[in-house]
C-alpha positions in Angstrom: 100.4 129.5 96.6 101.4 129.2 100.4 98.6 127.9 101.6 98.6 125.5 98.5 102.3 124.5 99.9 101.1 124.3 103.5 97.9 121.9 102.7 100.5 119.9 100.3 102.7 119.6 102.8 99.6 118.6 106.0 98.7 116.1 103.0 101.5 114.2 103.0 102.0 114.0 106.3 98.6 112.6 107.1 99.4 109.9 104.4 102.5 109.1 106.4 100.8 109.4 109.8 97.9 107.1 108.2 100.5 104.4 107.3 102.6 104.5 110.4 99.4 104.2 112.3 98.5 100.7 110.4 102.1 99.6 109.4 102.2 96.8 112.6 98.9 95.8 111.5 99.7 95.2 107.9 103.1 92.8 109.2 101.0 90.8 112.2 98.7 89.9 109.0 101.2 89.0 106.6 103.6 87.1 109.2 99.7 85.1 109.8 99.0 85.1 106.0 102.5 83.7 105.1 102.3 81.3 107.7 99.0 80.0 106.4 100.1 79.8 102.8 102.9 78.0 102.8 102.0 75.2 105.4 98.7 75.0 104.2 98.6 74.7 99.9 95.9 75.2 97.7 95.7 71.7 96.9 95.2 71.0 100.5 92.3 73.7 100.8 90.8 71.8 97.1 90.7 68.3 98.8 88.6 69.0 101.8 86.2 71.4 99.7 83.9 69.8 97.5 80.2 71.1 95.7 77.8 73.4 97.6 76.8 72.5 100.9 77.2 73.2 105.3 80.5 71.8 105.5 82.1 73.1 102.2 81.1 76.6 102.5 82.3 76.3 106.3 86.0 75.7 104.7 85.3 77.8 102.0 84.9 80.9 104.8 87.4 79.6 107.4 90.3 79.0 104.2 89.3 82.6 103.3 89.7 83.7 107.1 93.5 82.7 107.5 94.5 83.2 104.1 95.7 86.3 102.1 93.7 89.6 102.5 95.1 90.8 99.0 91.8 90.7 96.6 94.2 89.7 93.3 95.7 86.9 95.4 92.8 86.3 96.5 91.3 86.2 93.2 93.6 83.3 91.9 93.2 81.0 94.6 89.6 81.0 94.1 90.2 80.4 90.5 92.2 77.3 91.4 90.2 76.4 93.9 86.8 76.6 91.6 88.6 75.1 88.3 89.8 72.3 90.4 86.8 71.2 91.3 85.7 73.5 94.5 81.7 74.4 94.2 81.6 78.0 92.5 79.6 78.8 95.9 82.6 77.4 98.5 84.8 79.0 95.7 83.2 82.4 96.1 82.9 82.0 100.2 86.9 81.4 100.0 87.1 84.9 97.9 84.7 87.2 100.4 86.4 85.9 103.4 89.9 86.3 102.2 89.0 89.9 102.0 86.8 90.5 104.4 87.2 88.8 107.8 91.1 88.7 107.6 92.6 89.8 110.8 94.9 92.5 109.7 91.5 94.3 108.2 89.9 94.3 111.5 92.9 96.2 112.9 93.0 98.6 110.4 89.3 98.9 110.6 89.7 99.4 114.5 92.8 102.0 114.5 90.8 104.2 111.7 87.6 104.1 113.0 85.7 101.9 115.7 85.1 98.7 117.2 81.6 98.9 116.1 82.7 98.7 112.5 85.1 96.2 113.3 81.8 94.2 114.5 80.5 95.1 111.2 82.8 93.6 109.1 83.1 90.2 110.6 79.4 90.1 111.2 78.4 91.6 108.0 81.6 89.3 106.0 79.0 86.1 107.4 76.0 88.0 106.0 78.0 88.4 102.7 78.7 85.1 102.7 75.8 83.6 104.0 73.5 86.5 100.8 75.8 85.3 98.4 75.0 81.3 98.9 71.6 82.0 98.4 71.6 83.7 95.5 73.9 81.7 94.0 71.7 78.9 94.9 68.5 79.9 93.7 69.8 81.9 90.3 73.0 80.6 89.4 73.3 78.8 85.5 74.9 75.4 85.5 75.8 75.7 82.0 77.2 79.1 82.6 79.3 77.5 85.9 80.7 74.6 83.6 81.2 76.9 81.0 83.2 79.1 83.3 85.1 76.1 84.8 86.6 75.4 81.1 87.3 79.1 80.9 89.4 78.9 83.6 91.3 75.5 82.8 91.8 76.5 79.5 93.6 80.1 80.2 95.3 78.9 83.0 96.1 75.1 83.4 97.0 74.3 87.1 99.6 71.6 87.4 99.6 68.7 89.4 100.6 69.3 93.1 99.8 66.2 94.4 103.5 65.7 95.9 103.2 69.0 98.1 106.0 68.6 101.1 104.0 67.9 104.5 103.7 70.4 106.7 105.4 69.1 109.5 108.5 68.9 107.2 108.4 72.5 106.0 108.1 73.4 109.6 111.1 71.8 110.8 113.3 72.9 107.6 115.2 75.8 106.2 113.5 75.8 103.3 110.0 75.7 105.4 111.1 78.6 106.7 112.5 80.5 103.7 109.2 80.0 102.1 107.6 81.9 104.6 110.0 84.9 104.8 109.6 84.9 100.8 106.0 84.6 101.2 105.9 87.4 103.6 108.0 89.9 100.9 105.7 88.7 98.4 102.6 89.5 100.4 104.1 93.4 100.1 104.9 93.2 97.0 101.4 92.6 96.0 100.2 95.7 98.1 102.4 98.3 98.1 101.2 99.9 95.1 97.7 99.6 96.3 98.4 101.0 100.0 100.9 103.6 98.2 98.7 105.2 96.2 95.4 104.8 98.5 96.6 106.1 101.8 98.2 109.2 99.6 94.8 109.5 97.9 93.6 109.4 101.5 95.8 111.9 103.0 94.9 114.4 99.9 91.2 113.9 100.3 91.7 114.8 104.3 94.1 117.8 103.8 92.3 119.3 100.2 88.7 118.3 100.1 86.2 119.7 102.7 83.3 118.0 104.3 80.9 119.5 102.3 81.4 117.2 99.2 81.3 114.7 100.7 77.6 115.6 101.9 76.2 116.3 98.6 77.9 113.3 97.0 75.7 111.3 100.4 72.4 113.0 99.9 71.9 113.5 103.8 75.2 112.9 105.2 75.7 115.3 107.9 72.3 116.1 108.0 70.8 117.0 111.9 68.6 114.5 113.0 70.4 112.0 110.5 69.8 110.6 107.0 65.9 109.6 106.0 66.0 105.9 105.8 65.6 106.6 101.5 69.1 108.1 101.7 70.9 105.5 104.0 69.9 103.3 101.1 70.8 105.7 98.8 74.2 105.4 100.3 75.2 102.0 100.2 74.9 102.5 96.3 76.9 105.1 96.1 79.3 103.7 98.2 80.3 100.8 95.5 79.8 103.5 92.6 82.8 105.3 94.8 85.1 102.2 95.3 84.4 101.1 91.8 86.4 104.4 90.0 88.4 104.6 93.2 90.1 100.9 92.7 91.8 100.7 95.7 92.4 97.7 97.4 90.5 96.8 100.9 93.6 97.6 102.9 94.2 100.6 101.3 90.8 101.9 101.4 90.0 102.1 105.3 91.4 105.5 105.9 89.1 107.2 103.2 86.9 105.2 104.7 87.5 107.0 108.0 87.6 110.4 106.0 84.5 109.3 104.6 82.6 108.5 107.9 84.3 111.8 110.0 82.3 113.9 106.8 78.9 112.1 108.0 78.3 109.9 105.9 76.1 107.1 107.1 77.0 103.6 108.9 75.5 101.8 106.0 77.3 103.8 103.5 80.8 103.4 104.9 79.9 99.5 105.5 79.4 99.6 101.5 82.0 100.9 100.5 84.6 98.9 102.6 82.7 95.8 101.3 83.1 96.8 97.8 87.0 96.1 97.5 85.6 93.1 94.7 83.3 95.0 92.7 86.4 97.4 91.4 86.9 97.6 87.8 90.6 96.0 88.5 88.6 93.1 89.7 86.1 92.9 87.7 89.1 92.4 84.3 90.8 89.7 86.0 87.3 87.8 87.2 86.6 88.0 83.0 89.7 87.0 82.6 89.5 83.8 84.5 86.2 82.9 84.4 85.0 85.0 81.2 82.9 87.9 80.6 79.3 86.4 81.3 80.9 84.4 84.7 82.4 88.0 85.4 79.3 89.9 85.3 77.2 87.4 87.3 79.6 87.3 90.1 79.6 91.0 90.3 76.0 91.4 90.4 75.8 88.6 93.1 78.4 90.7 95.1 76.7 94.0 94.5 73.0 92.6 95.7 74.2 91.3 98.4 77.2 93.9 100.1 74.3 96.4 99.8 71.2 93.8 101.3 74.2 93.3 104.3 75.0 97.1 104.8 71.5 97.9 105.0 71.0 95.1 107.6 73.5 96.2 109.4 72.8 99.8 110.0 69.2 98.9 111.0 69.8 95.9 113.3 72.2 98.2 114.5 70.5 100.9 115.1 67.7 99.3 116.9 70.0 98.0 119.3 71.8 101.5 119.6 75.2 100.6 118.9 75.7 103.1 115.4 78.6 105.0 116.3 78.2 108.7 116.3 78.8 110.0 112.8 82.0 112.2 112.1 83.4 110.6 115.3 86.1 109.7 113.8 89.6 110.6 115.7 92.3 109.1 113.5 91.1 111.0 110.6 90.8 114.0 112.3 94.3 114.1 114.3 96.7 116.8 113.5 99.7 114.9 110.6 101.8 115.4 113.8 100.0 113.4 116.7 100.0 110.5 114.6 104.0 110.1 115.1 103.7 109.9 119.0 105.2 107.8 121.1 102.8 105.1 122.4 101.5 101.7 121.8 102.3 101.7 117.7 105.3 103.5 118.1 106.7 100.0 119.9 104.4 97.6 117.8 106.0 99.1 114.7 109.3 98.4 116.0 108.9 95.3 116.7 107.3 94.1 113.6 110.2 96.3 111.6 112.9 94.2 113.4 111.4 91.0 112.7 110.8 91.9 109.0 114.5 93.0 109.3 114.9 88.9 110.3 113.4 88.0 107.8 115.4 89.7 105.2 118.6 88.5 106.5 117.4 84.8 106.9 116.7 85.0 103.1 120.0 86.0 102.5 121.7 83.9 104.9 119.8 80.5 103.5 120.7 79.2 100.3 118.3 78.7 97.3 118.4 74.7 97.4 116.8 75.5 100.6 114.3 76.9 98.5 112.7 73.9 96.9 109.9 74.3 94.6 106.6 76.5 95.0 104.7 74.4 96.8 101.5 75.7 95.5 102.2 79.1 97.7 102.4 81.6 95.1 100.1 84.0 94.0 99.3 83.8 90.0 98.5 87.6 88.3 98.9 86.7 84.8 101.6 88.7 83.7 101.8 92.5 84.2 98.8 94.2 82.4 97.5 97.8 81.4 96.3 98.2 84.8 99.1 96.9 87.1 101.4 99.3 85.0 99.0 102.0 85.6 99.1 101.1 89.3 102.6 101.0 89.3 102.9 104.7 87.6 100.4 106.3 90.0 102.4 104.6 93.5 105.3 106.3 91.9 103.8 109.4 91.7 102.2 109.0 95.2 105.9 108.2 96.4 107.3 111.8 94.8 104.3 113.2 95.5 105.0 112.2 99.4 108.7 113.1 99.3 107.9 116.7 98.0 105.5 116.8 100.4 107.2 115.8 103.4 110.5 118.2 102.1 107.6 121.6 102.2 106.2 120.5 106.0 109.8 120.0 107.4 111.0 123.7 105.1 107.7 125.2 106.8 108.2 123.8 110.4 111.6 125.0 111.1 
């Protein structure tokens, strides 16, 4: 029972540690992401994206780039987008790059693990991006892409937003202003019960589960010599398997990913499974509900041929060139719950970012809802609470008590 108490209480501080470690990271995106969405609409992104082609998958990916890195939001934008009239391949560019080559991800991915997976993921989101066009190109039904385009308008009407401020307005307003301090709450509300419950899950996994399961889960993970080319491929199937009954988000998911990695498993098999945050059963409900079943499935599969045809490409074109970092290398998963609190470089970021979320909260209360205006075409649609956002919500709360009890046994067992 004590050393039960003792790992509960390492547990919960390497969750903590894990979040403190990324929380300047997670505002410096959502400051960028609010910015983004409430100067630059929906509506606005629709107009300069048309049908499949160069230029429209261009916007597609560099809409996706600065916008939200949250895979629900994400999600409904690309279902207004696509039932507006948006090509379902642009559409789909939008979706992978809004989760995928966001610059908060890249910082997480960098803090938890290493700039050569931080290469991976922008490079590898273009390959994603670039394997998804093609397929959707050469295999995708045009009855089933109308039929999913009525889908959408017909569960979800999007009104007319023709008469969207201008941005030069907003930016020179209260209410400009406002917006994006609302957005910026909003953006956390949306995540929290993600990041909650995967960086506990993440601290857990580091404190409770040894190496070892990880390496028969990974056929070859950890292996001398490194895994047989069969079982790198192996891996990047079993990495989406993993995030698929996992269903955390992509920013909740990079320090498992770490844990993941500093166990052995291969470059390819971590890359999978960080690509894999929309091919999650979560997901894969709200893609059927916008688009319907059959659209659903067909997205998924696209998704799943071609995150595993990138991660493989990757870990090969890597290691020819002899960039693979060194598996179970891996210092911020391996870093005693206490180092992570020290005084340097995040210590000071964190600080900052707190004190301008803290100025953000009081310009909200300070401005008056006039101010406020309407929407703007800035908010994020989920369709109403469902099963699974309630199930969400019960296992962050959990997480949170979970944490708390945690954090009360390490400070009883320190002093």
């Amino acid at each position: 029972m004590s050393d039960f108490l003792t790992t509960w209480g390492d547990a919960a501080m390497t969750s903590l540690g894990f979040f403190w470690m990324a929380l300047w990271a997670f505002c410096l995106g959502y400051v960028v992401s609010s910015l983004i969405q409430v100067f630059v609409t929906r509506e606005r992104m629709r107009r300069t994206m048309g049908e499949a082609g160069p230029r429209s998958m261009a916007l597609g990916t560099f809409f996706g780039f600065v916008s939200s890195s949250c895979s629900f939001a994400a999600l409904s934008t690309t279902r207004s987008l696509f039932q507006k009239g948006a090509g379902l391949a642009p559409a789909l560019a939008f979706l992978l790059a809004s989760t995928n080559l966001v610059i908060e991800l890249g910082i997480l991915i960098f803090i938890f693990l290493s700039w050569q997976f931080v290469v991976g993921e922008y490079l590898g989101g273009v390959l994603l991006i670039l394997t998804m066009w093609l397929l959707v190109r050469l295999t995708a039904p045009r009855r089933l892409v109308e039929a999913a385009r009525e889908h959408a308008n017909a569960v979800a009407p999007e009104p007319d937003d023709a008469d969207v401020p201008d941005p030069k307005e907003l930016a020179q307003s209260k209410g400009g202003w406002r917006r994006v301090s609302r957005r910026y709450f909003m953006e956390w509300a949306m995540v929290w019960k993600d990041v909650t419950f995967g960086f506990t899950i993440a601290g857990v996994i580091a404190a409770f589960v040894p190496p070892s399961f990880f390496q028969t889960l990974f056929i070859g993970s950890g292996a001398e010599g490194g895994a047989e080319w069969w079982q790198i491929a192996l891996h990047t199937l079993i990495g989406p398997l993993a995030a698929f009954f996992t269903f955390i988000g992509s920013m909740g998911n990079i320090p498992l990913a770490a844990i993941l990695f500093g166990s052995g498993v291969s470059f390819a098999g971590v890359m999978a499974f960080i690509f894999s945050d929309l091919v999650v059963f979560p997901v894969l409900r709200i893609s059927a509900n916008y688009f319907g079943w059959r659209m659903a499935a067909y997205i998924l599969g696209v998704f799943l041929v071609s995150l595993i045809a990138t991660a493989l490409v990757l870990h090969f074109s890597f290691d020819a060139i002899g960039i693979i970092p060194e598996s179970g290398a891996v210092d911020a998963a391996q870093k005693e719950p206490s180092e992570r609190f020290k005084i340097d470089y995040t210590f000071w970021l964190n600080l900052a970012f707190g004190a301008l979320s803290i100025g953000f909260a009081l310009f909200l209360k300070a401005t008056k809802p006039k101010d406020e205006g309407g929407d703007g075409g800035d908010g994020h649609k989920h369709g109403g609470r469902t099963w699974m956002d309630r199930t969400l919500l019960v296992l962050a709360i959990a997480s949170v008590v979970w944490l708390v009890a945690g954090l009360g046994i390490w400070t009883w067992r320190s002093v």
